[in-house]
C-alpha positions as a Markdown table, in Angstrom:
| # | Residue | x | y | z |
|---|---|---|---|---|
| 1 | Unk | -47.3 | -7.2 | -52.1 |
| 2 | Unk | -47.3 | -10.4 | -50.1 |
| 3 | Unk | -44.0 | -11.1 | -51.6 |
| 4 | Unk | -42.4 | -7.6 | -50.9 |
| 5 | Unk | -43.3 | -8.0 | -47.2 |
| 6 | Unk | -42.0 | -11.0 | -46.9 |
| 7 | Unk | -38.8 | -10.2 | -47.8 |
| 8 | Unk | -38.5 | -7.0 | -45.4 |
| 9 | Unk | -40.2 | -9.5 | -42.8 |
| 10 | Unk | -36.7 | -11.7 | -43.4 |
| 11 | Unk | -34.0 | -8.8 | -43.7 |
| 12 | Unk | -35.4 | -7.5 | -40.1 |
| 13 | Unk | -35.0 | -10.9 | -38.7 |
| 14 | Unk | -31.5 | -11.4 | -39.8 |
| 15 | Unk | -30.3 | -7.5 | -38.8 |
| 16 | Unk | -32.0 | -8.0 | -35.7 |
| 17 | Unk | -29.9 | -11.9 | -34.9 |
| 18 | Unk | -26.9 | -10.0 | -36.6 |
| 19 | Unk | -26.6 | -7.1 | -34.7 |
| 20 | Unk | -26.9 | -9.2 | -31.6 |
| 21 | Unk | -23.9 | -11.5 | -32.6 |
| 22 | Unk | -22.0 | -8.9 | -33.4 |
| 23 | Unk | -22.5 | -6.6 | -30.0 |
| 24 | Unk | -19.6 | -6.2 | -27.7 |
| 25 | Unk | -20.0 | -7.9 | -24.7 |
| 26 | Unk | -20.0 | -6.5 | -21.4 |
| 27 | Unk | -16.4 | -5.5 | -20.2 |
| 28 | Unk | -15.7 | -7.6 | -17.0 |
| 29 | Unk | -12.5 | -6.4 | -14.8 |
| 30 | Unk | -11.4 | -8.5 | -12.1 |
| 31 | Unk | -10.6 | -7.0 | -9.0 |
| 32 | Unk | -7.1 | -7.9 | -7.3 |
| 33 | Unk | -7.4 | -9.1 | -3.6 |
| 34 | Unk | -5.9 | -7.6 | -1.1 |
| 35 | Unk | -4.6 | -10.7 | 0.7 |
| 36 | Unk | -2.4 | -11.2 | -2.2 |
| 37 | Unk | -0.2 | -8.7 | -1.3 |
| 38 | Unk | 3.5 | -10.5 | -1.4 |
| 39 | Unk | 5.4 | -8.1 | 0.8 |
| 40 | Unk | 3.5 | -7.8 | 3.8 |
| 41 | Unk | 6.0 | -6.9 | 6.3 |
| 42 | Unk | 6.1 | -2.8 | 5.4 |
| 43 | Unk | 9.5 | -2.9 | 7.7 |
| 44 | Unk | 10.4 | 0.5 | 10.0 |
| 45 | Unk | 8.6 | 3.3 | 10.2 |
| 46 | Unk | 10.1 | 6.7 | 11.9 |
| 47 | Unk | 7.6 | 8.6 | 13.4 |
| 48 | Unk | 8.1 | 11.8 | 15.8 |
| 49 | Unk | 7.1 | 9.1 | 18.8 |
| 50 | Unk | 7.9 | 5.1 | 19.1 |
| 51 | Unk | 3.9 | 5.2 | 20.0 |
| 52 | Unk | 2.7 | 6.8 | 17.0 |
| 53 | Unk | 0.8 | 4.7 | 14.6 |
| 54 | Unk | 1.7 | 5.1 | 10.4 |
| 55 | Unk | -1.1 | 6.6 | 9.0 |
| 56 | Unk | -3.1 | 5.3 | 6.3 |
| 57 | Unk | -1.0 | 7.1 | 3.6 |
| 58 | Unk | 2.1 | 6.3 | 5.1 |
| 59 | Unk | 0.8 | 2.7 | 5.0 |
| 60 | Unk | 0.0 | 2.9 | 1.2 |
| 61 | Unk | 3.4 | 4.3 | 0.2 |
| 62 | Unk | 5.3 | 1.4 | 2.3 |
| 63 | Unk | 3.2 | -1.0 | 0.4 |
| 64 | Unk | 3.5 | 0.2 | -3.3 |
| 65 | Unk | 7.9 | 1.1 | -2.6 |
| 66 | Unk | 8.0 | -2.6 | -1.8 |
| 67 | Unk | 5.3 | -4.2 | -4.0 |
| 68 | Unk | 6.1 | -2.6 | -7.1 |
| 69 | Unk | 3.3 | -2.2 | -9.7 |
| 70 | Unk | 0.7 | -2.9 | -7.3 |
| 71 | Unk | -0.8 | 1.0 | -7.5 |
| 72 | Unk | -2.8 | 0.7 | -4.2 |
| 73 | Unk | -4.1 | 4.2 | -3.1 |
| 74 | Unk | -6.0 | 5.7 | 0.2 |
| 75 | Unk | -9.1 | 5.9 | -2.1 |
| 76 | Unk | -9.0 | 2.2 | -2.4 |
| 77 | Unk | -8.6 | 0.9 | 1.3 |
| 78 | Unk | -9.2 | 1.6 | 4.8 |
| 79 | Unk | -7.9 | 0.9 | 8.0 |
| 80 | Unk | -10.2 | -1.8 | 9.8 |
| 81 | Unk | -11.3 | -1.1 | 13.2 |
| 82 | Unk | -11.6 | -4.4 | 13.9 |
| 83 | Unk | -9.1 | -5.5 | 14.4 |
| 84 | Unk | -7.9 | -2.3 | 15.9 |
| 85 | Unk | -4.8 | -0.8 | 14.3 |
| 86 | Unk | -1.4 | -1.3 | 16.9 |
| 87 | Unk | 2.1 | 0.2 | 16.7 |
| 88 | Unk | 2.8 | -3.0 | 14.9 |
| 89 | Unk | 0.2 | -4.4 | 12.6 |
| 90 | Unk | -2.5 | -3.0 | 10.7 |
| 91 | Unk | -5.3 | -4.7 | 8.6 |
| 92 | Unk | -6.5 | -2.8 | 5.4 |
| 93 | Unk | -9.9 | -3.4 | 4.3 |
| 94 | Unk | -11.1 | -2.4 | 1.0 |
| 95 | Unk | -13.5 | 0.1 | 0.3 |
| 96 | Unk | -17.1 | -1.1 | -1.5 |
| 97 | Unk | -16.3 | 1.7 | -3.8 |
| 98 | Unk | -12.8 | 0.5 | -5.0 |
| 99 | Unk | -13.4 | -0.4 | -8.8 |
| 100 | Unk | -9.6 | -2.1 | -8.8 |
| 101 | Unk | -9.7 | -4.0 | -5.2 |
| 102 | Unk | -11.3 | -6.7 | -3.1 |
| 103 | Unk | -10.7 | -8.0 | 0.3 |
| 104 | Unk | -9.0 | -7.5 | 3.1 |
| 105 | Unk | -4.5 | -8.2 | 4.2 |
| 106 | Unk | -2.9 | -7.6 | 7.5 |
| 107 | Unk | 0.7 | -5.8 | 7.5 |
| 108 | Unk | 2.8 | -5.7 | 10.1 |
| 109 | Unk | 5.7 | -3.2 | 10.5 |
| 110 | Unk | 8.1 | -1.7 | 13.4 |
| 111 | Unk | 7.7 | 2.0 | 14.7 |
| 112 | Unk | 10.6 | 3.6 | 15.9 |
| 113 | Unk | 10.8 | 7.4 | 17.1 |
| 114 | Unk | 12.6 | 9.3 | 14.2 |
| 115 | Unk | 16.4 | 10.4 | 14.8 |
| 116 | Unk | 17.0 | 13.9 | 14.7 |
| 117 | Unk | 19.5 | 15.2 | 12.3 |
| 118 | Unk | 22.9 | 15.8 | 12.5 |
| 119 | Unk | 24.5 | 18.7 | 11.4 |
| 120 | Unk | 28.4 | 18.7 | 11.3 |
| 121 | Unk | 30.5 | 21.9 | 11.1 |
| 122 | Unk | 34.0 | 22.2 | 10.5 |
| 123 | Unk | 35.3 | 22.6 | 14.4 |
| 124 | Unk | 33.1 | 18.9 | 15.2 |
| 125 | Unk | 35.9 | 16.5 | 15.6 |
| 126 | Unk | 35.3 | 12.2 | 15.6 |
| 127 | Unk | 35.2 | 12.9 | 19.4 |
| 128 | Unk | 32.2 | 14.7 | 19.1 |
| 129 | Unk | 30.1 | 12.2 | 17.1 |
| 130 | Unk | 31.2 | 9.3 | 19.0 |
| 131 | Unk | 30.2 | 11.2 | 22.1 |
| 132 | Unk | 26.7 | 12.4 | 20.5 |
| 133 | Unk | 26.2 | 9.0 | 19.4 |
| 134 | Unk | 27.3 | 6.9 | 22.9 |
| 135 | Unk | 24.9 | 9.4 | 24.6 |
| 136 | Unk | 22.1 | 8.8 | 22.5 |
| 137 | Unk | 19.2 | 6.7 | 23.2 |
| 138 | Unk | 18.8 | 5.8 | 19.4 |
| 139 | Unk | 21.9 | 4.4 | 19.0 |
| 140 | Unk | 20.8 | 0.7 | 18.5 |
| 141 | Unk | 18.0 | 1.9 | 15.9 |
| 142 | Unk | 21.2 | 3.3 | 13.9 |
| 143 | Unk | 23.8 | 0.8 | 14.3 |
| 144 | Unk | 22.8 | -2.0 | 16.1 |
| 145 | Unk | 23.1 | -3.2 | 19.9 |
| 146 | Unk | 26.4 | -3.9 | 20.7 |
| 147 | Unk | 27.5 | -0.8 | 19.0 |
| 148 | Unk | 27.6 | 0.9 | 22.9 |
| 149 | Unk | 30.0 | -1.7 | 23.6 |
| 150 | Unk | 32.6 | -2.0 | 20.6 |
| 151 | Unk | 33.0 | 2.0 | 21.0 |
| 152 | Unk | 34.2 | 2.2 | 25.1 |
């Protein structure tokens, strides 16, 4: 008997040892940083006002069209109130929740007040367009400064 117990004393040591060797370990996932961001300047934004600040979405999309693969969303980040958000730079702060980011970046960006849209019918001659254009306030967002200039 002493001999039988043993022996099942010994095979539920080694399964026990075993089973911890052989245990997956704990899945670790390292979160990407913010601050790594390699296109931080998000360029123009048009908005219906040159004092209207991009929204957080509007924000996200800039970043992943010009960081490609980064897959940032709004459920990961939010915009900082400290330091206050301005009609040229924003910082994004992660949230505690985000399971893919860490940290904190600041992008900057232009806002511009968005250009209506032309519609051309068949009686509009060059004339017309020039004129719209000349008279038009956004004229350097669309072609530049000197552009009043080169047409007179």
């Amino acid at each position: 008997m002493k001999k039988l117990l043993s022996i099942l004393g010994a095979l539920g040591m080694s399964a026990t040892a075993s089973s911890a060797v052989v245990a997956c370990p704990k899945k670790t996932t390292t979160k990407i940083d913010l601050n790594d961001l390699e296109k931080k300047d998000l360029g123009e934004f048009f908005l219906e006002t040159a004092e209207t600040k991009p929204s957080l979405k509007e924000i996200v999309e800039a970043i992943n069209t010009l960081n490609k693969n980064f897959n940032l969303t709004e459920n990961d980040v939010e915009i900082s109130s400290e330091p206050v958000q301005t009609l040229t730079s924003a910082t994004l702060n992660s949230k505690s929740n985000s399971k893919t980011f860490t940290g904190s970046v600041n992008v900057v960006y232009r806002v511009s007040e968005k250009i209506d849209e032309l519609t051309f019918t068949k009686n509009k001659s060059d004339s017309d367009v020039v004129n719209y254009f000349m008279n038009s306030e956004n004229i350097d967002i669309i072609m530049g400064n000197n552009v009043k200039s080169k047409l007179k």
